[in-house]
C-alpha positions as CSV (number, residue, x, y, z in Angstrom):
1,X,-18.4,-17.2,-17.3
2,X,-17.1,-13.6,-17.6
3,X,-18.5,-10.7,-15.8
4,X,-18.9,-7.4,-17.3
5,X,-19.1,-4.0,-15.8
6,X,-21.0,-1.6,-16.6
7,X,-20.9,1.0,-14.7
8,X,-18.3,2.1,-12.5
9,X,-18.5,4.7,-9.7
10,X,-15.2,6.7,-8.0
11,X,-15.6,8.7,-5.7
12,X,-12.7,11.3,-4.6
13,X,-12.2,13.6,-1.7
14,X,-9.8,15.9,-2.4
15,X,-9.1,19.0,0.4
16,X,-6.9,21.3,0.9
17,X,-5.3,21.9,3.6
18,X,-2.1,22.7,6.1
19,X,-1.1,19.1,4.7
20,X,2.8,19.3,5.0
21,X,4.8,18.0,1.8
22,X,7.1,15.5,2.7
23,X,10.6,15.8,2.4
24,X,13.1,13.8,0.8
25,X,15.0,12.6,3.7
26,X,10.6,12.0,5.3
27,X,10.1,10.1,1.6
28,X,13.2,8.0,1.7
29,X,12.2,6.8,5.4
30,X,8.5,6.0,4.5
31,X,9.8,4.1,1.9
32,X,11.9,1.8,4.1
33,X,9.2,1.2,6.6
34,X,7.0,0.2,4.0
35,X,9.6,-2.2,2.1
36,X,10.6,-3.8,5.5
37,X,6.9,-4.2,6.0
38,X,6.3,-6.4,3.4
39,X,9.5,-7.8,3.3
40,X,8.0,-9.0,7.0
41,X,5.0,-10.4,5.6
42,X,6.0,-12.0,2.8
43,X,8.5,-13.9,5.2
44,X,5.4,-14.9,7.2
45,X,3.8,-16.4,4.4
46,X,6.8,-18.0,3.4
47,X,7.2,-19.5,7.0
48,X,3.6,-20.5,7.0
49,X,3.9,-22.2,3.6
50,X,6.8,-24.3,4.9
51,X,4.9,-25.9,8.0
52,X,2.3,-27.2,5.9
């Protein structure tokens, strides 16, 4: 049976502040900590899947 929404509610907070924008070299690192990450977890569940 499908459900239907009908209303949706999003809230945002949006501030402004000192918030610094990170750099490319800052970018580029973020973005290999989070790729090894799930690279990490994905092995995991890999792992897992195999010893059942």
């Amino acid at each position: 049976m499908p459900i239907e929404i009908k209303e949706l509610h999003i809230t945002a907070v949006v501030s402004e502040g000192d918030e610094k924008i990170p750099s490319a070299k800052d970018r580029q690192k973020m973005k290999e900590e989070i790729i090894a990450e799930c690279l990490e977890q994905v092995m995991k569940i890999l792992e897992d899947k195999e010893e059942r």
